[in-house]
C-alpha positions in Angstrom: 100.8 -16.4 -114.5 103.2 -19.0 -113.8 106.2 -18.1 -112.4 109.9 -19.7 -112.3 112.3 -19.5 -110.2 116.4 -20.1 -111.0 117.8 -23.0 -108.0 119.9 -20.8 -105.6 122.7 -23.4 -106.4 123.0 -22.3 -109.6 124.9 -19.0 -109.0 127.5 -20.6 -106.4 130.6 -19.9 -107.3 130.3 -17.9 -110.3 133.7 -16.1 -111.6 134.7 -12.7 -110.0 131.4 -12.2 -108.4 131.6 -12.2 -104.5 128.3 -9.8 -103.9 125.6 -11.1 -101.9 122.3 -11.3 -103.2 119.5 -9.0 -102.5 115.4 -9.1 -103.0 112.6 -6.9 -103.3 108.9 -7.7 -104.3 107.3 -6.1 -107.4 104.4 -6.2 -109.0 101.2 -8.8 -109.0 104.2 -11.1 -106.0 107.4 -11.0 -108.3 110.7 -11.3 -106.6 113.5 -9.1 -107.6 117.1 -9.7 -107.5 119.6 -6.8 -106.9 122.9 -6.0 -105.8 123.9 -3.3 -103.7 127.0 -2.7 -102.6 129.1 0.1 -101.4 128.7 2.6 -98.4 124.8 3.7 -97.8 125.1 7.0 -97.9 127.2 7.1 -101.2 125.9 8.9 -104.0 123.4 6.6 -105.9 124.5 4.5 -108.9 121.7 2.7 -110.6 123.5 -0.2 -113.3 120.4 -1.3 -115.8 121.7 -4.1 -117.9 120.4 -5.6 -121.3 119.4 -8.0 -123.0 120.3 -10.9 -122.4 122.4 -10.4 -119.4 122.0 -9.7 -115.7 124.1 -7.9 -112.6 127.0 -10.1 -113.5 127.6 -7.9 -116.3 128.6 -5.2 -114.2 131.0 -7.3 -111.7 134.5 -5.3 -113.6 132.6 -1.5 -113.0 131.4 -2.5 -109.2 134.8 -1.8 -107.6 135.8 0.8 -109.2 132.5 2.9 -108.2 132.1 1.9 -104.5 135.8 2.6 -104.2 135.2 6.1 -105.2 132.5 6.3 -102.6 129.3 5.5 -104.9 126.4 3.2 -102.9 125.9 0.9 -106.3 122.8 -0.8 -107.1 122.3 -3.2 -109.9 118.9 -5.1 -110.4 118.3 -7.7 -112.7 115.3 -7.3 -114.7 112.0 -9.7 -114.4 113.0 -12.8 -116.3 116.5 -12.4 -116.0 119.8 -13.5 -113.4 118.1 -14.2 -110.1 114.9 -12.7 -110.7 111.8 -14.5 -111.3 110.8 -15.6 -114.7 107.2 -15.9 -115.8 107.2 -18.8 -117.8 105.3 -17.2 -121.3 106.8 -14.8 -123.6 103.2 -12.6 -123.7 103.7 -12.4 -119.7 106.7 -9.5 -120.8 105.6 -5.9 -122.2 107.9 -2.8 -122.6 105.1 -1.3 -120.0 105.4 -3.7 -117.7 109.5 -3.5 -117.2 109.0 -0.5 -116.7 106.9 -0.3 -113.6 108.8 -3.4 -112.3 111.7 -1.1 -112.2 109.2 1.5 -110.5 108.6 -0.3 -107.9 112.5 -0.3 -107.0 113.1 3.2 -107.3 110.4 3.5 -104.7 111.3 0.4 -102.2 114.3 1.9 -102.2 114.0 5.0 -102.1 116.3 6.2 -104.5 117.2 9.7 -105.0 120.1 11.9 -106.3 120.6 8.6 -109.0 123.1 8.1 -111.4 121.3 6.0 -114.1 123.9 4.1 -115.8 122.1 2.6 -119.0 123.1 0.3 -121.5 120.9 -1.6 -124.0 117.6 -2.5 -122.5 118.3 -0.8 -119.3 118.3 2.5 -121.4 115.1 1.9 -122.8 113.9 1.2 -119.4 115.8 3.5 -117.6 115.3 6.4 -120.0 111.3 6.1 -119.6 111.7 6.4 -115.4 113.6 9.2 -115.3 111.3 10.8 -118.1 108.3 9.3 -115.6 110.2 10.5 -112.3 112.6 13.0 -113.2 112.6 14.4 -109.7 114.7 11.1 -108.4 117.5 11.1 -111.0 120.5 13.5 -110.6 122.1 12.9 -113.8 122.4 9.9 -116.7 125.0 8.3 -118.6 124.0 6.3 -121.9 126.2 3.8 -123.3 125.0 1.5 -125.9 121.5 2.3 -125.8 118.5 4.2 -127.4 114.9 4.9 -127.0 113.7 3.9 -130.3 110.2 5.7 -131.3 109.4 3.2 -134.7 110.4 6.3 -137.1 113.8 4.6 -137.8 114.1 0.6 -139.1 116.1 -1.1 -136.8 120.0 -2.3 -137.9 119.5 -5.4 -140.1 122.0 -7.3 -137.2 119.4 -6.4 -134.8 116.9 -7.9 -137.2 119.0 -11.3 -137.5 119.5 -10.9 -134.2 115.9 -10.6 -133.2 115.3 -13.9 -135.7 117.3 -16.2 -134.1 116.2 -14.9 -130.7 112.9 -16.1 -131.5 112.8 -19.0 -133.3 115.7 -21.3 -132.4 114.9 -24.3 -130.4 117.7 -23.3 -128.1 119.2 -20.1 -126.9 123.1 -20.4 -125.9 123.1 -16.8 -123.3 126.7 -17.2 -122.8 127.6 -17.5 -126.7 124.9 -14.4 -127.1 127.3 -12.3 -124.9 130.2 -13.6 -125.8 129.4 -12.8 -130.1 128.4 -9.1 -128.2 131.7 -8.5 -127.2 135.2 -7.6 -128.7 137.2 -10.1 -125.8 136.6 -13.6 -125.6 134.6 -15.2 -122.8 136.0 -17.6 -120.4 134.0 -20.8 -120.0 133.4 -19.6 -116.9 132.2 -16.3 -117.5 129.8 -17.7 -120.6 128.7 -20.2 -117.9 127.9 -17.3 -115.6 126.0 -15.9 -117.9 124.2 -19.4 -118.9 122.9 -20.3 -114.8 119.9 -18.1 -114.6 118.5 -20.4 -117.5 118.5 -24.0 -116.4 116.7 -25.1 -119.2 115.1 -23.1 -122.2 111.2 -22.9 -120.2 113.4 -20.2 -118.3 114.0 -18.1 -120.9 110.9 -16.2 -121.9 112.2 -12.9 -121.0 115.2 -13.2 -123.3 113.1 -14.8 -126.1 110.1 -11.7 -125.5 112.7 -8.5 -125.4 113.3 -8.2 -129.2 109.6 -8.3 -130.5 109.3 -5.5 -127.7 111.1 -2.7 -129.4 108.7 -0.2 -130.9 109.0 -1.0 -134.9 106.9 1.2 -136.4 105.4 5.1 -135.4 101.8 2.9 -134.5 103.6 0.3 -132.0 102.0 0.6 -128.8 104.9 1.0 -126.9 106.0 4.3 -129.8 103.7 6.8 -128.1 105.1 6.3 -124.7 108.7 6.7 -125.6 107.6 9.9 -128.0 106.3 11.7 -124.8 109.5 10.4 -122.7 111.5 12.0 -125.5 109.4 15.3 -125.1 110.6 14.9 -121.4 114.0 14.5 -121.8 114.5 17.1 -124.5 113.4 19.8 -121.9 115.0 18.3 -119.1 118.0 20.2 -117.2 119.4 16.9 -116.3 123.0 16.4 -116.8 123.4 13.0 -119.6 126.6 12.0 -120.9 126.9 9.4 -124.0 129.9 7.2 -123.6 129.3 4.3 -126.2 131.9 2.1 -127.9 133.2 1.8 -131.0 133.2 -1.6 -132.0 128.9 -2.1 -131.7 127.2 -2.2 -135.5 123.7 -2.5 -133.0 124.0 1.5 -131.8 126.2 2.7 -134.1 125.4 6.5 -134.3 122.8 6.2 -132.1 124.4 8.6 -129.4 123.6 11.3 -132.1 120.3 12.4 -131.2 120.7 12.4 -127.5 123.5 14.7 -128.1 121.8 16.4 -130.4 117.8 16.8 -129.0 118.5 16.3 -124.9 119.3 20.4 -123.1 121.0 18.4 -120.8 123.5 16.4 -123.3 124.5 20.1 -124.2 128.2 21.0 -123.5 128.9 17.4 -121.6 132.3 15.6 -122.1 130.7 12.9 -124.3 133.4 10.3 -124.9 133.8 6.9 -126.7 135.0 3.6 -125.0 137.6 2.3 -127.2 138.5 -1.1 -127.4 134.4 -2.2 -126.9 131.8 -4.0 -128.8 127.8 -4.6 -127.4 128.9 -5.3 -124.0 130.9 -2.2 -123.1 131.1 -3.6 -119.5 132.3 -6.8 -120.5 135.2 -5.3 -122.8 136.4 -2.2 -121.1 134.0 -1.9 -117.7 136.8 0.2 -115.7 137.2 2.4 -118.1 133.4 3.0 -118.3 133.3 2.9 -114.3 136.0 5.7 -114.6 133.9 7.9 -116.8 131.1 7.1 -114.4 133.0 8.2 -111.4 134.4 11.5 -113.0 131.0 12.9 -114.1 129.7 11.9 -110.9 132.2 14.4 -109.3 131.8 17.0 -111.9 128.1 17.0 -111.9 126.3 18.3 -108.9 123.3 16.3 -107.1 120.0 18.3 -107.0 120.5 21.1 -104.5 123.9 21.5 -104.7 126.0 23.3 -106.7 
């Protein structure tokens, strides 16, 4: 496998993002990138981003949540921010992320966690705490699903997933910034540009749409179907806050709410004012939610 890795000079100076960078190995040698920030013995807070951002996305909900006490960590996925890159598009599989972010639940040793999921990092995130339920104290969902290939995907997540992978050239920063309700700086869209110096890095970005399960008989449909079986029966506190400006997961709060015992009675709200990129448009307000279910939610043992 050939493997890239982003210049360290490429993520000086970014916009609003102080927080010193972080590493962990995973896998077949991969280096990992995450953040983590806040006092040690908070109460966990795991931030999975999506496609095709990284930890930066999470910069406006960072201070909000280590000012309330929270210990925050926020990897960036293999193939994305300051994580290495494998170079080919059939080096990514929905498995695979998945036991990438394994590996950093157990370097760590995470427990008591707060998943905080949106996009990929709930179809991700959704699978580990249905594979290691004993580590996670309770989940909150925004913008997000765990699709099973029963339901056709949104035809803007179909152009979407077009243009993904077949343009020549993939502008990251224009991809968040059409995601979102605000409009990006140039320096924020460059932020979000500097893990890709040129398109060879991009594999990852270009390999995430064709990984959704699209029909019942997609390889990666069975796994989720049995991480839904999980989840259903789980008493696991989840909470959906999704916006109200995203055509992508429009309604797709719905059947958590509906099928999870633990989505039962929660304060499920919506983020106004938010398109794709929830964290982007209104990340305090998100953090706040966060913060508040945190305290009204006991950790495992307690309560």
């Amino acid at each position: 496998m050939k493997v890239l890795r982003t210049p360290e000079e490429r993520f000086a100076d970014l916009e609003s993002f102080p927080y010193q960078p972080h590493y962990l190995e995973v896998g077949a040698g991969l280096r990992l990138h995450y953040l983590d920030e806040g006092p040690s013995d908070g109460p966990p807070v795991l931030l999975l981003h999506g496609e095709p951002s990284w930890s930066y996305l999470y910069r406006h909900m960072i201070p909000v949540l280590t000012a309330a006490g929270c210990r925050v960590v926020a990897p960036d996925f293999i193939g994305f921010g300051r994580s290495d890159k494998p170079a080919e598009v059939t080096d990514y599989s929905y498995g695979r992320h998945v036991s990438w972010m394994s590996d950093v639940l157990r370097t760590l040793e995470l427990g008591d966690v707060t998943l905080v999921c949106q996009d990929w990092g709930g179809l991700i995130g959704l699978r580990l705490v249905a594979d290691q339920p004993e580590r996670f104290a309770r989940v909150v969902a925004a913008n997000t699903g765990l699709p099973t290939g029963n339901r056709p995907m949104p035809d803007v997540w179909q152009a979407f997933r077009q243009v993904v992978e077949t343009v020549p050239t993939l502008d990251v920063g224009r991809m968040v910034d059409a995601g979102c309700v605000t409009s990006l700086s140039p320096e924020v869209r460059a932020a979000y540009d500097a893990p890709f110096p040129d398109e060879s890095y991009k594999a990852g970005v270009r390999a995430f749409p064709g990984l959704i399960p699209q029909t019942p008989d997609d390889p990666a449909a069975e796994p989720n179907r049995r991480a839904w079986a999980v989840l259903g029966e789980l008493d696991l506190p989840f909470l959906c806050a999704f916006s109200d400006r995203d055509p992508i997961t429009a309604g797709a709060d719905r059947p958590f709410r509906e099928r999870l015992r633990g989505a039962q009675g929660q304060p499920h709200t919506t983020i106004t004012g938010a398109g794709h990129f929830v964290q982007e448009d209104q990340g305090a307000q998100l953090a706040r939610v966060v913060v508040d279910f945190v305290g009204a939610t006991p950790a495992r043992g307690q309560g």
